[in-house]
C-alpha positions in Angstrom: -24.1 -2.5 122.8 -24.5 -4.6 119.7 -22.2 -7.1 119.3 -20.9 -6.3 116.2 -19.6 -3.4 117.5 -17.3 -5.4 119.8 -15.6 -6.8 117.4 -11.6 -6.1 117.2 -9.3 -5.3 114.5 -5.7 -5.5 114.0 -3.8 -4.6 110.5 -0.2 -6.0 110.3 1.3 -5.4 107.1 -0.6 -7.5 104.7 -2.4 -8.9 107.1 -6.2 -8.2 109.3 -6.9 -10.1 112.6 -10.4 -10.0 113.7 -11.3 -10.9 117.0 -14.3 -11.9 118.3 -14.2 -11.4 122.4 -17.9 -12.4 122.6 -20.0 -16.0 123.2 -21.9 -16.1 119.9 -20.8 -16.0 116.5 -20.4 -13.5 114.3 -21.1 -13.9 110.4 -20.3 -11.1 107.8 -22.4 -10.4 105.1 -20.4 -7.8 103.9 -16.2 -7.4 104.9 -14.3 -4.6 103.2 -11.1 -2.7 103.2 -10.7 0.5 101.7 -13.7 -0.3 99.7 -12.4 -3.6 98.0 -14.3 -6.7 99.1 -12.4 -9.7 101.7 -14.2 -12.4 100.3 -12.7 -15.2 102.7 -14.2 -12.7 105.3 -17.0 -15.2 106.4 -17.2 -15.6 110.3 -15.9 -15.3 113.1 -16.0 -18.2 116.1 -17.0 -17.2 119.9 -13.6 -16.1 121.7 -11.5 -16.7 118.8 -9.9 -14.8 115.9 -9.3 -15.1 112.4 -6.3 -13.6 110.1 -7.0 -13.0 106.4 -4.6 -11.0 103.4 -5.0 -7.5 103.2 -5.2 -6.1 99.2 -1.7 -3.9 98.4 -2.4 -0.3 99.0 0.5 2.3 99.2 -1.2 4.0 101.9 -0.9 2.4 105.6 -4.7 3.3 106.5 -6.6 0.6 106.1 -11.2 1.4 106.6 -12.6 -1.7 107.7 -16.6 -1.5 107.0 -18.2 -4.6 107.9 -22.1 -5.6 107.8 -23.2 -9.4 109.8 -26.1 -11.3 109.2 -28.7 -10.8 112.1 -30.6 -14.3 113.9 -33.7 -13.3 111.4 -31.3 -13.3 108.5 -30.5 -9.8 107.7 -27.6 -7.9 107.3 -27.0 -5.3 110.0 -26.2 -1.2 109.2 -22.5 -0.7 108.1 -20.2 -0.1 110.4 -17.0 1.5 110.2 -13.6 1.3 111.8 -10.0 3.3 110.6 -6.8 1.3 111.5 
């Protein structure tokens, strides 16, 4: 399994928590939520989590797409998760 696809998400109000349960790190080249950019959205430690602010949306489901940057330097295919 990629590890990208490990990754965790939890949405609290105005809030995201990303996880990352694996050793290596994970840095986003793209971080979205219902299609409007997280630019603090950078990376994401081994075994640690990060919090960033959600936009305002009057709906309560948030779509997380996210693409990382690969070891060669390329971004990975978008992946997709509903909260």
């Amino acid at each position: 399994m990629r590890l990208i696809k490990k990754i965790i998400f939890n949405a609290d109000g105005s809030e995201i928590k990303v996880t990352n349960p694996t050793g290596f790190y994970i840095t986003f080249y793209k971080f979205k939520v219902n299609d409007r950019d997280i630019k603090e959205a950078t990376m994401v430690a081994p075994k640690s989590s990060v919090t960033f602010s959600l936009p305002k949306d009057e709906d309560n489901t948030r779509i997380v797409t996210w693409q990382a940057i690969t070891d060669s330097g390329s971004p990975t295919t978008v992946e997709k998760k509903i909260l």
